[in-house]
VEXLUMRO-704098 format. One line per 8 residues: number of its first residue (from 0); their letters; for each residue x, y, z of N, C-alpha, C. Coordinates in Angstrom, 2 decimals, always signed. Layout:
N
NUM) a) X,Y,Z,X,Y,Z,X,Y,Z | ...
# end
This chain:
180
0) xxxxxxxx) -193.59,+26.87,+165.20,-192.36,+27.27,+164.54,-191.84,+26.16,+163.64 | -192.24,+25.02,+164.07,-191.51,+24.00,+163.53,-192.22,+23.72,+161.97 | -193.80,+24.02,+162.08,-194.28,+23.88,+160.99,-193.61,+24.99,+159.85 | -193.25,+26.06,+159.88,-192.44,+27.22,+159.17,-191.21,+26.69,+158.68 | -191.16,+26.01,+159.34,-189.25,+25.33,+158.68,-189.49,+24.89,+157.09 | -189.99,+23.76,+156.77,-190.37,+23.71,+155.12,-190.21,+24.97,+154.28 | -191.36,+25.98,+154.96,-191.57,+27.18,+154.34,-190.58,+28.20,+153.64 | -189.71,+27.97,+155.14,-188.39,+28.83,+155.02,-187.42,+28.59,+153.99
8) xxxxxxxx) -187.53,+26.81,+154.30,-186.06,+25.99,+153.59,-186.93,+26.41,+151.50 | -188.52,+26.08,+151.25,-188.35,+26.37,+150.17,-188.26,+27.95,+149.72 | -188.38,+29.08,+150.58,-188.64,+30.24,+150.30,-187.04,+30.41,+150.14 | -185.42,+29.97,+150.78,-184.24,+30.08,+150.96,-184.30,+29.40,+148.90 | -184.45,+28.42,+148.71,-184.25,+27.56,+147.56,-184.81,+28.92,+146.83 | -185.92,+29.30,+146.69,-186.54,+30.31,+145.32,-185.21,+31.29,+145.43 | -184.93,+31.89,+146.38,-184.44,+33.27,+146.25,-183.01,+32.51,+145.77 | -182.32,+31.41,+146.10,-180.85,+30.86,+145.43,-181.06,+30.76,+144.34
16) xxxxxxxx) -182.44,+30.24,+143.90,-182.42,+30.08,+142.30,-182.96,+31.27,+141.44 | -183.46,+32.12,+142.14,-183.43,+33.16,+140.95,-181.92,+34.15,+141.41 | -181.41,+34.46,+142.39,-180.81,+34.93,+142.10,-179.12,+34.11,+141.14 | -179.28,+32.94,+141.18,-178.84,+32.10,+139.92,-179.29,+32.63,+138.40 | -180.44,+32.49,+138.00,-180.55,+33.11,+137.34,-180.22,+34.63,+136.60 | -180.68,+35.44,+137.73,-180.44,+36.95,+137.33,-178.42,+36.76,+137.33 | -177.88,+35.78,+138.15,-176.68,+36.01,+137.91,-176.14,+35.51,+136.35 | -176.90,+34.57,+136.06,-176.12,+33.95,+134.23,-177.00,+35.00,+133.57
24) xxxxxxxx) -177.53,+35.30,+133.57,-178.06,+36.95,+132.65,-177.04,+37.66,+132.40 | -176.55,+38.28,+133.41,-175.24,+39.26,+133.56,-173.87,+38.93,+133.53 | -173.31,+37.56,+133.61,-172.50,+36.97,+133.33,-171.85,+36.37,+131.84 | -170.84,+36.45,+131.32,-170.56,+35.52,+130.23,-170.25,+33.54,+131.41 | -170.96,+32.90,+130.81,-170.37,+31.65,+131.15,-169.47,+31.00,+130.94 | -168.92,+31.02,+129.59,-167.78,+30.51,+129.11,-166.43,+31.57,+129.66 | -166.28,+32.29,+130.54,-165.71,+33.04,+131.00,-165.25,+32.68,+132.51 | -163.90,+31.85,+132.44,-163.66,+31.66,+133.56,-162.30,+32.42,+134.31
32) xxxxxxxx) -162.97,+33.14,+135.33,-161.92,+34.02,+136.17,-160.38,+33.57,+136.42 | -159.00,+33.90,+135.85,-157.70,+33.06,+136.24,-156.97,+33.57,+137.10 | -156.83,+33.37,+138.22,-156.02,+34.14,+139.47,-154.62,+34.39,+139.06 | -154.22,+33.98,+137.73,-152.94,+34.31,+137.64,-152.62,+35.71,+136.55 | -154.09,+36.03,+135.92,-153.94,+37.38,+135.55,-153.20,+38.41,+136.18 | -152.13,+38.84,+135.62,-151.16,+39.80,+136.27,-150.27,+39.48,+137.21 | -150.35,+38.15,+137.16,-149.40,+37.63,+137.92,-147.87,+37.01,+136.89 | -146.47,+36.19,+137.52,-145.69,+36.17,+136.60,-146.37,+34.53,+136.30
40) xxxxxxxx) -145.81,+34.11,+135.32,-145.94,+32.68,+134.63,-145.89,+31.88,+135.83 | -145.65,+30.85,+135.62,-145.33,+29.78,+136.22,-144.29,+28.79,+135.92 | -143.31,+29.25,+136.32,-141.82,+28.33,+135.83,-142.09,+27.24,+135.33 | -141.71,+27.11,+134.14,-141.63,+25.39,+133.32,-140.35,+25.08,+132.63 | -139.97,+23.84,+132.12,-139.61,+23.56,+130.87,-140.23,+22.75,+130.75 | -139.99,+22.43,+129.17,-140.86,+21.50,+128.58,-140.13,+20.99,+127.43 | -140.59,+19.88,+126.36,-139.38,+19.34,+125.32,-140.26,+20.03,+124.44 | -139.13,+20.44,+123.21,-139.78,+21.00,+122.37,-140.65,+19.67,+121.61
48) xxxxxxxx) -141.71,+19.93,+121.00,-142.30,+18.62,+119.97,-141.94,+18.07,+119.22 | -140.99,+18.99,+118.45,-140.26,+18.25,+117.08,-138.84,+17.67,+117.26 | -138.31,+17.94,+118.48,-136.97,+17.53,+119.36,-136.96,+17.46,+120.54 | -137.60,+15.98,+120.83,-138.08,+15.94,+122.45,-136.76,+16.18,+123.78 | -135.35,+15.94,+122.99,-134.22,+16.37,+123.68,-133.96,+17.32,+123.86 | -134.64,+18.66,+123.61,-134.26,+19.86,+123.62,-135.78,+20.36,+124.32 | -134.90,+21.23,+125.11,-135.82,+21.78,+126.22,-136.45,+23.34,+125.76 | -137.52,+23.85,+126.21,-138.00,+25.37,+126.58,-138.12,+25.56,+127.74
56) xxxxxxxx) -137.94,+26.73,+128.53,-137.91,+27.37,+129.73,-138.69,+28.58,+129.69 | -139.31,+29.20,+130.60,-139.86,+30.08,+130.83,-138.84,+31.53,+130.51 | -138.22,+31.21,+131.07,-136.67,+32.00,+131.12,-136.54,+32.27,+129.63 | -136.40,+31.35,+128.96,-136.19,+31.54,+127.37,-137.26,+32.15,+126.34 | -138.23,+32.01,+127.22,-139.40,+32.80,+126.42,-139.47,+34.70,+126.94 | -138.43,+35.28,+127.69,-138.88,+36.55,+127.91,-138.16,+37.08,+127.54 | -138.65,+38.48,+127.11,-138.32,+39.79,+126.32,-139.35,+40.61,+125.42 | -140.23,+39.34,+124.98,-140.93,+39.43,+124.24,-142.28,+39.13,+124.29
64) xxxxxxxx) -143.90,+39.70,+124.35,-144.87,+39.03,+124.84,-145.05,+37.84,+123.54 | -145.72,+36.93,+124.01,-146.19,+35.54,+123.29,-147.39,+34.96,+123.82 | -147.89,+34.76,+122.82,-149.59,+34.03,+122.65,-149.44,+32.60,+122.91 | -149.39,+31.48,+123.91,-149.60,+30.06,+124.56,-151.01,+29.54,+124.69 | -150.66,+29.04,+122.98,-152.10,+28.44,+122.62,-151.95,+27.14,+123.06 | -152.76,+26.40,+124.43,-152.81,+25.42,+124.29,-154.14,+24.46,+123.38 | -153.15,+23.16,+122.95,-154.09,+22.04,+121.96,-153.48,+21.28,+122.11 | -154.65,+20.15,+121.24,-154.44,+18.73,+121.50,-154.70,+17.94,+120.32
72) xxxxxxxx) -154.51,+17.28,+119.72,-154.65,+16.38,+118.66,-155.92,+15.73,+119.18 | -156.67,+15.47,+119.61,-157.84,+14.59,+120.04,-158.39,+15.99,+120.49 | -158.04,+17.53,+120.60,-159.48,+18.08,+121.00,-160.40,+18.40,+119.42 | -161.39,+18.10,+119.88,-162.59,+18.43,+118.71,-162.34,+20.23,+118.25 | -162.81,+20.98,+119.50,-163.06,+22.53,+119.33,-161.78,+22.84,+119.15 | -160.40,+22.48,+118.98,-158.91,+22.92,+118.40,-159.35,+22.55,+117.12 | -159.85,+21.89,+116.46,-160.10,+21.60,+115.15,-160.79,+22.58,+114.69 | -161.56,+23.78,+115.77,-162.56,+24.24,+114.78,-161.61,+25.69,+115.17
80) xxxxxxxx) -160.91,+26.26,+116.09,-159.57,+27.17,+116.06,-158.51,+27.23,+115.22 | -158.39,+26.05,+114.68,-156.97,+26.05,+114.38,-157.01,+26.90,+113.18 | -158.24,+27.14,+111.90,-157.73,+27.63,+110.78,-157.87,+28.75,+111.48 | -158.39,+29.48,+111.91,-158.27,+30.48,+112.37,-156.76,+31.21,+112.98 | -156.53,+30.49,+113.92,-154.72,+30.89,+114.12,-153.97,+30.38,+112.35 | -154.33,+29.60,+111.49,-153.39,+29.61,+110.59,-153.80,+31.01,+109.83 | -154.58,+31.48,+110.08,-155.30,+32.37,+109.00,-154.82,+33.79,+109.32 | -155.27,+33.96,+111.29,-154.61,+34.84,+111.62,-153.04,+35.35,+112.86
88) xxxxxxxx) -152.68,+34.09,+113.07,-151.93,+34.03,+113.70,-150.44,+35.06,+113.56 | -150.11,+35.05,+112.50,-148.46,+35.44,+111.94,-149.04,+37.44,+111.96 | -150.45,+36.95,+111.60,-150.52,+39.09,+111.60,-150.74,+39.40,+112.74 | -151.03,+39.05,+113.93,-150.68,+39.50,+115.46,-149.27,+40.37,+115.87 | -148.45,+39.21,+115.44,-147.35,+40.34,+115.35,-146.50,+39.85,+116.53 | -146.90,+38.44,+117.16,-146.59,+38.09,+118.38,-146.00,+36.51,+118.40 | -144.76,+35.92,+119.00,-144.40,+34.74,+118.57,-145.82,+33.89,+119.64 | -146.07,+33.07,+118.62,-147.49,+31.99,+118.85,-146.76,+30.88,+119.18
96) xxxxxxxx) -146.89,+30.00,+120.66,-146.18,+29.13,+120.94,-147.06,+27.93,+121.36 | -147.46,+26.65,+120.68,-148.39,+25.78,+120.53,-148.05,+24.93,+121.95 | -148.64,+25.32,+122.97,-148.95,+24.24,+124.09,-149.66,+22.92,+123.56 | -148.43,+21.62,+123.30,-149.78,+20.23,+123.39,-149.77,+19.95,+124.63 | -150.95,+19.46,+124.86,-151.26,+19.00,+126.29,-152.05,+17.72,+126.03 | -151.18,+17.02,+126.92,-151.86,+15.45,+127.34,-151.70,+15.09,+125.82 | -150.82,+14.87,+125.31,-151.09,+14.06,+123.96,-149.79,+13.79,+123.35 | -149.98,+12.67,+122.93,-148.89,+12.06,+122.11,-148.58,+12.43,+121.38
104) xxxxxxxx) -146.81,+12.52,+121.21,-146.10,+13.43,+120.36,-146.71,+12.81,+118.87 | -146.48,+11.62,+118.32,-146.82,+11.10,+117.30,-148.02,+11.28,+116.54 | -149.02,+12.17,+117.16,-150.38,+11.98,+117.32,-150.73,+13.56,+116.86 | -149.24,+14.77,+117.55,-149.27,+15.64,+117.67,-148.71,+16.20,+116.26 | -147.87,+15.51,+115.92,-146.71,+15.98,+115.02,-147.88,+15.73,+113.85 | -148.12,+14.42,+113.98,-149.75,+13.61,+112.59,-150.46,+15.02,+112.10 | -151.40,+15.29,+113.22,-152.21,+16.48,+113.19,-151.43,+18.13,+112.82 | -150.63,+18.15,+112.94,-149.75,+19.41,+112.51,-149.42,+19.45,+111.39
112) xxxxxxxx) -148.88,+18.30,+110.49,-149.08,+17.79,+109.68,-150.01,+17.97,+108.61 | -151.13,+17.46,+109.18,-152.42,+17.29,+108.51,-152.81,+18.77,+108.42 | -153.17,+19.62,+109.01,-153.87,+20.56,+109.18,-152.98,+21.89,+109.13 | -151.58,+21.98,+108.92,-150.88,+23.44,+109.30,-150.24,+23.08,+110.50 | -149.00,+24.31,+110.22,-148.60,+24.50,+111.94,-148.15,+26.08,+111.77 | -149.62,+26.23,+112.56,-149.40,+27.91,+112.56,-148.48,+28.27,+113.48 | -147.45,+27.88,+114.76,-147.10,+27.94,+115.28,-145.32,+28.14,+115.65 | -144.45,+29.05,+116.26,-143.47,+29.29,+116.34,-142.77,+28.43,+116.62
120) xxxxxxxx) -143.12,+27.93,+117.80,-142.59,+26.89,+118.60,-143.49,+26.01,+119.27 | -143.69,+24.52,+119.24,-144.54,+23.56,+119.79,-143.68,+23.19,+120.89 | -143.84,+23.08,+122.44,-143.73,+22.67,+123.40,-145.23,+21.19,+123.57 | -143.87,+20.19,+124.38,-144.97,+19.39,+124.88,-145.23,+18.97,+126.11 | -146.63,+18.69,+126.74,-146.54,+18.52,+128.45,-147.54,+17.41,+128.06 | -146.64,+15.98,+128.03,-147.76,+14.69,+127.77,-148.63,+14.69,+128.81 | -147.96,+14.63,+129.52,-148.64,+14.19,+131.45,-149.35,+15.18,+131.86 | -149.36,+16.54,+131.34,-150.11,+17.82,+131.89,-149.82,+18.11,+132.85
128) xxxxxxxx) -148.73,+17.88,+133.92,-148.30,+18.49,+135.05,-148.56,+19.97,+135.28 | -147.27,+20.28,+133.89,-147.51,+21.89,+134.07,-148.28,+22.45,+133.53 | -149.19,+22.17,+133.17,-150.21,+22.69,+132.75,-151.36,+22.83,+134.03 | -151.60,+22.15,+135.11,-151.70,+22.47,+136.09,-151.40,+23.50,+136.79 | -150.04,+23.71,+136.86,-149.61,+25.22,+137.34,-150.40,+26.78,+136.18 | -150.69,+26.54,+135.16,-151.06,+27.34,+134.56,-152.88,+27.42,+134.94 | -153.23,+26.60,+135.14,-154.45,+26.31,+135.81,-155.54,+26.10,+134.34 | -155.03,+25.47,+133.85,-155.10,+24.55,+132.27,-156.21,+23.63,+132.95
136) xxxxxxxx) -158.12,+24.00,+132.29,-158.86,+23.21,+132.40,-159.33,+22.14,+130.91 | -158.44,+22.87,+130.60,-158.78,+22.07,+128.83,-158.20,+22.19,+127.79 | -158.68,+21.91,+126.80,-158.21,+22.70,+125.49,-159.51,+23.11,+124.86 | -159.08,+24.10,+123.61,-158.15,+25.15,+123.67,-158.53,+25.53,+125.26 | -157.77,+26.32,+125.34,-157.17,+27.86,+125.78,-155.62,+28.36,+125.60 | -155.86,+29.95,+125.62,-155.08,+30.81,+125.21,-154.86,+31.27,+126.15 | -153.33,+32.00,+126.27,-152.89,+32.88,+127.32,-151.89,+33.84,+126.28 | -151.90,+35.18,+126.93,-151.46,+36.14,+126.55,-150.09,+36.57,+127.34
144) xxxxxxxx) -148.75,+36.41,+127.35,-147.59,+36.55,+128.53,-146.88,+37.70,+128.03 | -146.63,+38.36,+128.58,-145.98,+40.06,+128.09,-144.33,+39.66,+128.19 | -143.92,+40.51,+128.28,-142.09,+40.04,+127.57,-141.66,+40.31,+128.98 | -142.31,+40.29,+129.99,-141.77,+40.48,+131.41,-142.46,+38.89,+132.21 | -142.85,+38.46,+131.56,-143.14,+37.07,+131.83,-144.56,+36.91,+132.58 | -145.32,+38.03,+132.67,-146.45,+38.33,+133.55,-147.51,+37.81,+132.29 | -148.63,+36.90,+133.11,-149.76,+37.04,+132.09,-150.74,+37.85,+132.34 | -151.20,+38.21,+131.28,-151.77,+39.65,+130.94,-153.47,+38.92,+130.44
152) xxxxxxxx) -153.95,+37.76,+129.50,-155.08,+37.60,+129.34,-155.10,+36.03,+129.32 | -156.42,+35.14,+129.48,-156.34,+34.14,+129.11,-158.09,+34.02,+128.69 | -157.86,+32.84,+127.73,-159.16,+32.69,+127.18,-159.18,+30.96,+127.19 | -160.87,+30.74,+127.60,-160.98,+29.52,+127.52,-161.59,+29.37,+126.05 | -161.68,+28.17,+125.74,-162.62,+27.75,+124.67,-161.71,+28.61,+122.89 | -161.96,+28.51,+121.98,-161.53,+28.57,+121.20,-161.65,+29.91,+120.36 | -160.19,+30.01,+120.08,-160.41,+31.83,+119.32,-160.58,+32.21,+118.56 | -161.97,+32.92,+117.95,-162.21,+33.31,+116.82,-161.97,+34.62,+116.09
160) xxxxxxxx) -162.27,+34.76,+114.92,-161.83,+35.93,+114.56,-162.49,+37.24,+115.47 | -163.85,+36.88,+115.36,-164.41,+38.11,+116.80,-163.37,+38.15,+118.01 | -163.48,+37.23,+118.85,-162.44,+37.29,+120.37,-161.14,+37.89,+119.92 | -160.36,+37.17,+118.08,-159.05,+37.88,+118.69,-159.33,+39.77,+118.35 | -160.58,+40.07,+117.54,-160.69,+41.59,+117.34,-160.97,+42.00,+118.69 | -161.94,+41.76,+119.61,-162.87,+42.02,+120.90,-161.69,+41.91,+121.67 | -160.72,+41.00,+122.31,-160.00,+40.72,+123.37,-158.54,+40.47,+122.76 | -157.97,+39.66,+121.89,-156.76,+39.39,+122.19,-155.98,+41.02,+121.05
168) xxxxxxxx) -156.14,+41.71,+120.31,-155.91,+42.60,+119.89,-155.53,+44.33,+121.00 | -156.69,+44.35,+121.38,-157.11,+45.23,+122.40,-155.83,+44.68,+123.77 | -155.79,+43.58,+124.25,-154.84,+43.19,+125.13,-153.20,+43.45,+124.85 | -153.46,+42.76,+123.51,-151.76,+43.18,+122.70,-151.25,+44.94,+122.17 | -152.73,+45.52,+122.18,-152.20,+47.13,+122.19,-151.98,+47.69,+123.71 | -152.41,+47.13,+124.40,-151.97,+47.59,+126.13,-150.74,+47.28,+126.42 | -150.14,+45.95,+125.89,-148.73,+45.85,+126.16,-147.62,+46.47,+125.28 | -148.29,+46.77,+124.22,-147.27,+47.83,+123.37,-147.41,+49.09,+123.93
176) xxxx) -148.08,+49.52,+124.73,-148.30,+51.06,+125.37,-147.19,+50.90,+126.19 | -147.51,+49.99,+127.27,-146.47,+49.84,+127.56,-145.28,+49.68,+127.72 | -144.74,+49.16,+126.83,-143.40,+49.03,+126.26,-142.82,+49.90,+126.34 | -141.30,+50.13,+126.66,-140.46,+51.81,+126.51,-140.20,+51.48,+124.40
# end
C-alpha cells in the first residue's frame, strides 16, 4: 500500500491541474467576484481633491446612481482608461465621481491637469483605508452605485469602449427600469 502513495499523490496533482485548466477555459480571469454586489456601499467620507477641507459622504452621494472610478496618478493602465471616460464619460448620463487612491493630492491635481478631468467630483483616500472597505485591489476599477446607495456592478482593470457597451450600459438600463 505504501508503495501506491506516490501514485495516488501524483494521480490527485493531474486531476487538480487539469481540472485548473478546464476551469480558466470557462472562466474570464480578469473577473474578480465582489461580495458587495447588491449590497449597500460602505460608509465613507473623504476630502474632496480640489478642497481638501471639504468633505464627501456616502450620504451625500444618494438619490442618484454614480459611476466610482477609482485612479491614481502613478497607475500606468488609468493612463490607458482615462481618454476613454473623457471621451465617453458625460454621455452615460450618470454623475462620474473620480476615486484617487493612495496618491498625492499634488501629483493628482498635476495629472488631471495634464490629461482632462472627466470627472464630477474627485474624492481623495491618500492612505486607502476606505478603499479597503470597498474591497479596492487596485486601480482602475469601477463601481456602479444606484441612487439607493446599493452597488449594482464593479469592474476591475480598465474601461473600454467595449465593457462600457457589454457591461456598464446594460447595468445602467437595469437601474433606470427600475426607477419609479
Amino acid at each position: 500500500m505504501s508503495r501506491l502513495l506516490p501514485f495516488f499523490a501524483f494521480l490527485g496533482l493531474v486531476v487538480l491541474f487539469g481540472f485548473g485548466i478546464w476551469w480558466n477555459t470557462k472562466h474570464d480571469q480578469r473577473e474578480v467576484p465582489s461580495p458587495l454586489i447588491g449590497r449597500a456601499a460602505p460608509e465613507f467620507r473623504l476630502p474632496v481633491l480640489d478642497d481638501l477641507d471639504r468633505t464627501v459622504a456616502k450620504a451625500d452621494l444618494l438619490g442618484k446612481p454614480y459611476l466610482l472610478n477609482v485612479f491614481g496618478s502613478w497607475c500606468f493602465a488609468c493612463g490607458e482608461e482615462h481618454p476613454v471616460l473623457m471621451a465617453e464619460g458625460k454621455a452615460l448620463g450618470v454623475m462620474l465621481v473620480g476615486y484617487n487612491y493612495k496618491d498625492e493630492p499634488a501629483a493628482a491635481k498635476g495629472w488631471l491637469a495634464e490629461h482632462g478631468n472627466p470627472y464630477d467630483l474627485v474624492i481623495a483616500d491618500v492612505e486607502g483605508r476606505t478603499a479597503i472597505d470597498f474591497g479596492v485591489y487596485g486601480a482602475p476599477e469601477t463601481f456602479l452605485v444606484d441612487g439607493k446607495g446599493v452597488i449594482r456592478y464593479k469592474r476591475v482593470g480598465p474601461l473600454t469602449p467595449d465593457v462600457i457597451e457589454r457591461e456598464v450600459k446594460p447595468a445602467l438600463a437595469a437601474i433606470a427600469k427600475e426607477s419609479p
